[in-house]
DSSP file (Angstrom, degrees, kcal/mol; ACC not computed):
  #  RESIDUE AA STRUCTURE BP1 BP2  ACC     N-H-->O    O-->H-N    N-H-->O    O-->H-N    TCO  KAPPA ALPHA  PHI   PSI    X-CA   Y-CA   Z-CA
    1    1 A X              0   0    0      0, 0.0     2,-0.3     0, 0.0     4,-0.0   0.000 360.0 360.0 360.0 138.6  -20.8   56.0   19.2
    2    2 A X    >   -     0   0    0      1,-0.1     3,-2.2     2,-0.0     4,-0.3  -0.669 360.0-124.0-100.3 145.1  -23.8   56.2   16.7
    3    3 A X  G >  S+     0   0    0     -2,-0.3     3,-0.8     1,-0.2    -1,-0.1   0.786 102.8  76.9 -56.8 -19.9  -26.0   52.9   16.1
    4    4 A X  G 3  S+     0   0    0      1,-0.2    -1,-0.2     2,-0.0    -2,-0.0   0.521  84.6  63.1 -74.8  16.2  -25.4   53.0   12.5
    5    5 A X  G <  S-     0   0    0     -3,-2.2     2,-0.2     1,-0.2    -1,-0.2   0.700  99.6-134.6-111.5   2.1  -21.8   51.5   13.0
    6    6 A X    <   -     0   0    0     -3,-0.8    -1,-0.2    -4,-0.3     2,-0.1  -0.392  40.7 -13.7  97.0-162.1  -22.8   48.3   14.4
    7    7 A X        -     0   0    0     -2,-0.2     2,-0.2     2,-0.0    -4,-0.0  -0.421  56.3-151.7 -75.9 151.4  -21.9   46.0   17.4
    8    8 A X        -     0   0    0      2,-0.2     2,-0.0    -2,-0.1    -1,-0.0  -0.603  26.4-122.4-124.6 178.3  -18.7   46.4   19.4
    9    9 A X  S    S+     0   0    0     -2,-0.2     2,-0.3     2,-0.1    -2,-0.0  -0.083  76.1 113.7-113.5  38.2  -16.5   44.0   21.3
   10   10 A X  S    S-     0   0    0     -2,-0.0     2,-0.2     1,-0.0    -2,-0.2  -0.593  73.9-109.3-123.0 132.0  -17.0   46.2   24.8
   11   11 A X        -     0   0    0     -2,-0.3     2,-0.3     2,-0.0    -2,-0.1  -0.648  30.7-153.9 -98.6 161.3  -18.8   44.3   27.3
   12   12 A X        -     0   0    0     -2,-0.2     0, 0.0     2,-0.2     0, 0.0  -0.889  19.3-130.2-132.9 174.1  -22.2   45.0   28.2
   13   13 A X  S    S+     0   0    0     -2,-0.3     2,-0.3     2,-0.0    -1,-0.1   0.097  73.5 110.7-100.2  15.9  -24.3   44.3   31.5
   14   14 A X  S    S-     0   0    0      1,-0.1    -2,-0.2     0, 0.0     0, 0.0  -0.497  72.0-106.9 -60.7 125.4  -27.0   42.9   29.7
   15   15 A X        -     0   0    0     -2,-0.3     2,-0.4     1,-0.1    -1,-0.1  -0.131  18.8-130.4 -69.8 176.2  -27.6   38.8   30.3
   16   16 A X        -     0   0    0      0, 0.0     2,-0.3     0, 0.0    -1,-0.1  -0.866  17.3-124.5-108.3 132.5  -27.1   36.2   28.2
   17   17 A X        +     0   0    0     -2,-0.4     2,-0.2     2,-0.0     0, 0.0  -0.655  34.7 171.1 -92.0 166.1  -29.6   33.4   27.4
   18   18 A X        -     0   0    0     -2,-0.3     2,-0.4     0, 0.0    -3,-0.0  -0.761  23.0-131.7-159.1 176.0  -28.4   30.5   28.0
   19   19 A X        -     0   0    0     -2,-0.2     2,-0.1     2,-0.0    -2,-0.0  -0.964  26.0-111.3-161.7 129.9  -30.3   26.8   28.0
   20   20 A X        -     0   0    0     -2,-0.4     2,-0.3     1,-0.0     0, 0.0  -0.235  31.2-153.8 -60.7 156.3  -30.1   24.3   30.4
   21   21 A X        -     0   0    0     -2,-0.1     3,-0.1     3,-0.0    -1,-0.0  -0.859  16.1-130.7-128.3  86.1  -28.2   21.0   29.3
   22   22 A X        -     0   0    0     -2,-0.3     2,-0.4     1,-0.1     0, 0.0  -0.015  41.3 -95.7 -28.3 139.7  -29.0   17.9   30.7
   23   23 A X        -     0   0    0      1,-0.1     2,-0.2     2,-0.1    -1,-0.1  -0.651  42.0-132.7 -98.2 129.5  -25.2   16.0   31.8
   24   24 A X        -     0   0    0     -2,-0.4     3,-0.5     1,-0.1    -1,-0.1  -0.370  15.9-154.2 -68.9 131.5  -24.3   13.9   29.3
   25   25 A X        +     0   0    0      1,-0.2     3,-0.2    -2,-0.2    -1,-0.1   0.256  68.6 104.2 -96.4  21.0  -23.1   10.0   29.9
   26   26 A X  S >  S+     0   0    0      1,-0.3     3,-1.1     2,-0.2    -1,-0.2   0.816  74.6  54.8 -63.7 -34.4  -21.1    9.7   26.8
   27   27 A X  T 3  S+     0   0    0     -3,-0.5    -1,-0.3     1,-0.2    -2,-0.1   0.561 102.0  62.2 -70.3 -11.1  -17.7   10.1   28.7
   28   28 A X  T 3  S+     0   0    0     -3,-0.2     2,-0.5     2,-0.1    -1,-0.2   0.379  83.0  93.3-101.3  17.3  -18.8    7.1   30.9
   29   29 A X  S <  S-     0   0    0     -3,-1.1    -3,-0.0     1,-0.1     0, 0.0  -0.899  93.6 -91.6-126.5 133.7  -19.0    4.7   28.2
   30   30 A X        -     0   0    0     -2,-0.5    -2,-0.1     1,-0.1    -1,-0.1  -0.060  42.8 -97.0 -57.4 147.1  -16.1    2.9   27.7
   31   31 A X        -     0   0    0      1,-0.1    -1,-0.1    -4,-0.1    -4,-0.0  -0.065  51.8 -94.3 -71.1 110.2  -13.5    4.1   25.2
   32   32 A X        -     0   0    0      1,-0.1     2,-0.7    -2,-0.0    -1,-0.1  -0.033  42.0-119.7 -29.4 142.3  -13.8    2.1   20.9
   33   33 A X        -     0   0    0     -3,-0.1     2,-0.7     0, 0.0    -1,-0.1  -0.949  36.0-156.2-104.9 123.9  -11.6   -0.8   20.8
   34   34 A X        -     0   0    0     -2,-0.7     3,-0.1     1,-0.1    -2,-0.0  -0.843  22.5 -95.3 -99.5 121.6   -9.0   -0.1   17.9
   35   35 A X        -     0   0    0     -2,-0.7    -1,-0.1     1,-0.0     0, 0.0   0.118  43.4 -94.7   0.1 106.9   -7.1   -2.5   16.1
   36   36 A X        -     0   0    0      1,-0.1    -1,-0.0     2,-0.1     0, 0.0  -0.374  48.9-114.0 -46.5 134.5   -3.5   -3.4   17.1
   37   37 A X        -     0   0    0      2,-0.2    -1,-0.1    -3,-0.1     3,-0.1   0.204  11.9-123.7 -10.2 157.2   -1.2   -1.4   15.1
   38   38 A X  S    S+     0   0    0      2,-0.1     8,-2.8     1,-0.1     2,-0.3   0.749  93.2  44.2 -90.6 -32.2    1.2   -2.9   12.5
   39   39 A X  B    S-A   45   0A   0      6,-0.3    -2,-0.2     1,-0.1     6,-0.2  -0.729  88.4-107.9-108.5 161.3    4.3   -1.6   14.0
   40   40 A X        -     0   0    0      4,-2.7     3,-0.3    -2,-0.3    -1,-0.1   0.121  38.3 -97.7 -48.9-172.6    5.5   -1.5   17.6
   41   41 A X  S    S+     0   0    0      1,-0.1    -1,-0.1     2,-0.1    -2,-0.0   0.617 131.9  57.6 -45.2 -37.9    5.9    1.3   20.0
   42   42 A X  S    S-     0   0    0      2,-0.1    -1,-0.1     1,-0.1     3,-0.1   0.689 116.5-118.0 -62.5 -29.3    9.2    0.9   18.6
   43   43 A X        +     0   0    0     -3,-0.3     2,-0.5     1,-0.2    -2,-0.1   0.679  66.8 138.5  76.4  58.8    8.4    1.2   15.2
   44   44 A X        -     0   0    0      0, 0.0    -4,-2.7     0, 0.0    -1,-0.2  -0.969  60.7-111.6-113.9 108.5    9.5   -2.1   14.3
   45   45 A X  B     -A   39   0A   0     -2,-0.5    -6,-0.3    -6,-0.2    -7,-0.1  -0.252  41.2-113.6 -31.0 123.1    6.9   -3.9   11.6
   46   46 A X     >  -     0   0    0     -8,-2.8     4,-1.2    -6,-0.1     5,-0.2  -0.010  22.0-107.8 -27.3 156.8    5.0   -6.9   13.4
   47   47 A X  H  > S+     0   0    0      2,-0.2     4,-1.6     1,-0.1     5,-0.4   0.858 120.6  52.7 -69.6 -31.4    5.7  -10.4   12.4
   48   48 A X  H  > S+     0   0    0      1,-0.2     4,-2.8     2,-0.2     5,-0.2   0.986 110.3  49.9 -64.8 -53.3    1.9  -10.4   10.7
   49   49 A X  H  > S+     0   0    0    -11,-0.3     4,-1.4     1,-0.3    -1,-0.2   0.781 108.2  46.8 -21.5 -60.9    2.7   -7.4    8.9
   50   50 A X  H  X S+     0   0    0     -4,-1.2     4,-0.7     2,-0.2     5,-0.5   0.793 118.4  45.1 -74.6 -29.1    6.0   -8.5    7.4
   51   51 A X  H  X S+     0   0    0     -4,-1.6     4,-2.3    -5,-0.2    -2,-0.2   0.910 109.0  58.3 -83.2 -31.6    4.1  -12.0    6.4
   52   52 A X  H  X S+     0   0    0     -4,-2.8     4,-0.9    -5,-0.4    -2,-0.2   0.966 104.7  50.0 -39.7 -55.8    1.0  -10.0    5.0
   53   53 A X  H >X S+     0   0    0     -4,-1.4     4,-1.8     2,-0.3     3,-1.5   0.982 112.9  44.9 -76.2 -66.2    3.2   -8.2    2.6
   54   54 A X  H 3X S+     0   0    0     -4,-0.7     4,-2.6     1,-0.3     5,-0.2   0.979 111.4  55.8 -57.1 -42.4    5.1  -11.6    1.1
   55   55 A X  H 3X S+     0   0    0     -4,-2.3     4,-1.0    -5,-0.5    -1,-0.3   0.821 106.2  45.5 -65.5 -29.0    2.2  -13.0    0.9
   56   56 A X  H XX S+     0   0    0     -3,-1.5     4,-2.2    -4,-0.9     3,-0.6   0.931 112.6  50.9 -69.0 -56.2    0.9  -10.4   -1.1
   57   57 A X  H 3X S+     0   0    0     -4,-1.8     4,-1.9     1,-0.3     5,-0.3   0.789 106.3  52.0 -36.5 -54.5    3.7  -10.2   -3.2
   58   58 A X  H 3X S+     0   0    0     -4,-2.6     4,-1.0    -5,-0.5    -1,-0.3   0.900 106.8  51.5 -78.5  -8.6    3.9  -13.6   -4.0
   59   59 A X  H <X S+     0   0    0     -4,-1.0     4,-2.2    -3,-0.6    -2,-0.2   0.807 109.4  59.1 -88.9 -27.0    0.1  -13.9   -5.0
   60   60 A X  H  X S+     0   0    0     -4,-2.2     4,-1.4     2,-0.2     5,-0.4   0.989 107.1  42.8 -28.3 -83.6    1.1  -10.9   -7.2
   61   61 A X  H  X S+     0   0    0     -4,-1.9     4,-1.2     1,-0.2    -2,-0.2   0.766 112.8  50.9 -34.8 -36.6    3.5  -12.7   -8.9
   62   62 A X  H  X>S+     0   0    0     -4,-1.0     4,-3.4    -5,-0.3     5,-0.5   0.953 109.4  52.2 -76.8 -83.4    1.6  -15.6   -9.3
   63   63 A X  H >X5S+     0   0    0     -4,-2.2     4,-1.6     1,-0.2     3,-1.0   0.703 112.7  43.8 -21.1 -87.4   -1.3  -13.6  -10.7
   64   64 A X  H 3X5S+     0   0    0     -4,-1.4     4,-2.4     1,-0.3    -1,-0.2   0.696 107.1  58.1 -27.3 -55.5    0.7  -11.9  -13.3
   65   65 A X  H 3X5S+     0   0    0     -4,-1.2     4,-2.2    -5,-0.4    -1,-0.3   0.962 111.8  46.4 -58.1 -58.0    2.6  -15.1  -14.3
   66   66 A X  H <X5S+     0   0    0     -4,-3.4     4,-3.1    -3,-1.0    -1,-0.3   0.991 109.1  49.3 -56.2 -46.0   -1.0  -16.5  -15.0
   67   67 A X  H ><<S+     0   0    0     -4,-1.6     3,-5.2    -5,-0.5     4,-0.2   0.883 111.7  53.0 -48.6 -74.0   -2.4  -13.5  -17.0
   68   68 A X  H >< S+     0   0    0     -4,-2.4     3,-2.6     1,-0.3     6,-0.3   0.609 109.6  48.3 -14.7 -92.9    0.8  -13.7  -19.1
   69   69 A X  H 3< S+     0   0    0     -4,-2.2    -1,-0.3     1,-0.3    -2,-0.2   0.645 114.4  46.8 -12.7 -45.0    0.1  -17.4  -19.7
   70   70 A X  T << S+     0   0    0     -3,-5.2    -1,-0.3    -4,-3.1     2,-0.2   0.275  97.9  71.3-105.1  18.9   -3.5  -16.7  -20.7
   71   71 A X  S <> S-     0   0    0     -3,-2.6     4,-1.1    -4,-0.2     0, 0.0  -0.822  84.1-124.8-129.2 153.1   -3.2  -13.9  -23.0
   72   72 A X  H >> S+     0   0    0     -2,-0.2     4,-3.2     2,-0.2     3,-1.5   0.964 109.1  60.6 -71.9 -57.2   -1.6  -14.5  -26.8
   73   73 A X  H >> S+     0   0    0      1,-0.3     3,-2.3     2,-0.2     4,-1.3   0.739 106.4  44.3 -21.9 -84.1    1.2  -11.2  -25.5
   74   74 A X  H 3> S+     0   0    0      1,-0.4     4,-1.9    -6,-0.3    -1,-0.3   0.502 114.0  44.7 -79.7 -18.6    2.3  -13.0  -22.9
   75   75 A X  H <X S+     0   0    0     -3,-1.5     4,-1.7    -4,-1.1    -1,-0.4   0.912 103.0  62.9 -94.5 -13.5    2.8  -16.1  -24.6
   76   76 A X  H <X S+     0   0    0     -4,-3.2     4,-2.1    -3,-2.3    -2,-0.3   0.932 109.0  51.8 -70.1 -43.1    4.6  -14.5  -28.0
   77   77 A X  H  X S+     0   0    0     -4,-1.3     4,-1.4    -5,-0.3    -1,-0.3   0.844 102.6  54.5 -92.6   3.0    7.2  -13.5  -25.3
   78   78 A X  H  X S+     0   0    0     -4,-1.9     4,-3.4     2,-0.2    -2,-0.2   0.963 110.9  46.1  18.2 -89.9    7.5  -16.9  -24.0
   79   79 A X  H  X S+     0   0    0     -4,-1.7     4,-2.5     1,-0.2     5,-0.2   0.737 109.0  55.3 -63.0 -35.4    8.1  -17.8  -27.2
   80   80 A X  H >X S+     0   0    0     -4,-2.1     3,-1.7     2,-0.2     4,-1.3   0.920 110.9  45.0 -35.7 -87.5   10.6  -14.9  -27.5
   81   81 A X  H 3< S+     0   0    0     -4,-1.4     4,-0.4     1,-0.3     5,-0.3   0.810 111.4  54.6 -76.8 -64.1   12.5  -16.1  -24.6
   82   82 A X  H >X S+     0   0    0     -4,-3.4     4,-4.2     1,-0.3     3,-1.4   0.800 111.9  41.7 -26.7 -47.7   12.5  -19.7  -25.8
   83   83 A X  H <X S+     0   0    0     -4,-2.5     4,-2.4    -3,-1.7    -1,-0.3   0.940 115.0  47.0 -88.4 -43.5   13.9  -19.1  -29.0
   84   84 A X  H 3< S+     0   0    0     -4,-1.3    -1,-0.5    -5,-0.2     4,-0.2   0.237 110.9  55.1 -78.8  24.9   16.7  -16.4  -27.9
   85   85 A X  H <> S+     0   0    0     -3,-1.4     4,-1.5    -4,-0.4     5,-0.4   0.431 111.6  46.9 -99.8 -51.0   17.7  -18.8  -25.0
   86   86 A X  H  X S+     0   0    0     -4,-4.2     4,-6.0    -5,-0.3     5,-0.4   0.954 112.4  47.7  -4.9 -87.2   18.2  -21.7  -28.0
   87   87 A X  H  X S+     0   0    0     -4,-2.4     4,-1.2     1,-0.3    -1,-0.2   0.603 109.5  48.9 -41.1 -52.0   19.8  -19.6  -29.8
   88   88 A X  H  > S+     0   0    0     -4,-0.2     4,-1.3     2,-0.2    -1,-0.3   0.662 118.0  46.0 -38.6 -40.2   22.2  -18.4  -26.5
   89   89 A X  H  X S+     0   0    0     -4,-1.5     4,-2.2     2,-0.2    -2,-0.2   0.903 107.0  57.6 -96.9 -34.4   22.8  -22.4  -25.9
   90   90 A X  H  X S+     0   0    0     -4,-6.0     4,-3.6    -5,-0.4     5,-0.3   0.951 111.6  55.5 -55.5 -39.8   23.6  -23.2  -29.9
   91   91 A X  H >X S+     0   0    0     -4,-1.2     4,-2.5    -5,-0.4     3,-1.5   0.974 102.6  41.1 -25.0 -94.6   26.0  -20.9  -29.3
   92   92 A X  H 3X S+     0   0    0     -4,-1.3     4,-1.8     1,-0.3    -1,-0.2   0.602 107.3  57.6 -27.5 -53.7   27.6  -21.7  -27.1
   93   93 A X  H 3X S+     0   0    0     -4,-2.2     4,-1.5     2,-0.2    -1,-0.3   0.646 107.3  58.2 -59.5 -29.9   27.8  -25.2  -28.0
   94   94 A X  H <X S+     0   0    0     -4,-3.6     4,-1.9    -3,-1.5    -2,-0.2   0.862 105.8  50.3 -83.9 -16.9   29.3  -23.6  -31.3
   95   95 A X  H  X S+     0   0    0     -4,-2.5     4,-0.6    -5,-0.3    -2,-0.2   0.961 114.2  42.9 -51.2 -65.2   32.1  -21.9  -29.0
   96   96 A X  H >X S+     0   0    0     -4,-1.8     4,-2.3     2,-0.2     3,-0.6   0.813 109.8  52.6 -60.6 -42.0   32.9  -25.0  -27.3
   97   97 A X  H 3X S+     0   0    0     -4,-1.5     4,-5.8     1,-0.2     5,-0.3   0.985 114.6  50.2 -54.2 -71.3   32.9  -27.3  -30.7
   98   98 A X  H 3< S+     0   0    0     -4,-1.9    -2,-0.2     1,-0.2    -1,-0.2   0.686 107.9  50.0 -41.6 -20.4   35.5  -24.4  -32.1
   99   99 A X  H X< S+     0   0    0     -3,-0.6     3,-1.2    -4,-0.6    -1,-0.2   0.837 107.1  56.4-100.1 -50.0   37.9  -24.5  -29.0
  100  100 A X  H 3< S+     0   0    0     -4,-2.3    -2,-0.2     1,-0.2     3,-0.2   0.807 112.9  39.5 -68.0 -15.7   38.2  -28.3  -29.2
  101  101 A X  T 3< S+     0   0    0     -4,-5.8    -1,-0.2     1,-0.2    -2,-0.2   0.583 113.5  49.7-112.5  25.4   39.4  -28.2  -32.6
  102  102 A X    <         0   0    0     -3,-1.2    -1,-0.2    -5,-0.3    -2,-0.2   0.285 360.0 360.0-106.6   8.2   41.5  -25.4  -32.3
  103  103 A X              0   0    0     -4,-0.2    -2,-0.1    -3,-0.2    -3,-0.1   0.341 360.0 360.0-103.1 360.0   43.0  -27.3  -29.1
């Protein structure tokens, strides 16, 4: 083999340098405490978990409900809703008026 083709994967009986390493005490130091899991071994949600999440949800809701309130959108459909829920109960009342005097 000629030197111009480079290095070869053939072992050779030359050493190797090498550098002492002091032994390290990282393995002797006790093992991070992690966090409890949310679910079981089982895979069953914890009770915290499950209370976490409604809770979350209802302070969603809650949030929203306010922005709504506190923006002029949210209150023109309110007003929406009032008026077509009137309107739904005038109805109604005119249904019932019509039945007793056709009765």
């Amino acid at each position: 083999m000629s030197a111009d083709q480079g290095p070869t994967d053939e072992p050779t009986d030359e050493p190797v340098d090498a550098e002492i390493v002091e032994e390290s005490t990282a393995l002797d130091s006790p093992l991070p405490v992690v966090p409890p899991s949310d679910y079981t071994a089982a895979g069953v949600p914890t009770f915290d978990y499950v209370r976490d999440r409604v809770e979350n949800r209802i302070n969603t809701g809650i949030g929203a409900e306010e922005l709504a309130d506190a923006t002029p959108e949210g209150r023109a459909v309110e007003d929406q809703f009032e008026a077509r829920n009137k309107a739904g109960l005038d109805k109604l009342e005119e249904i019932r008026r019509s039945m007793r005097n056709n009765g």
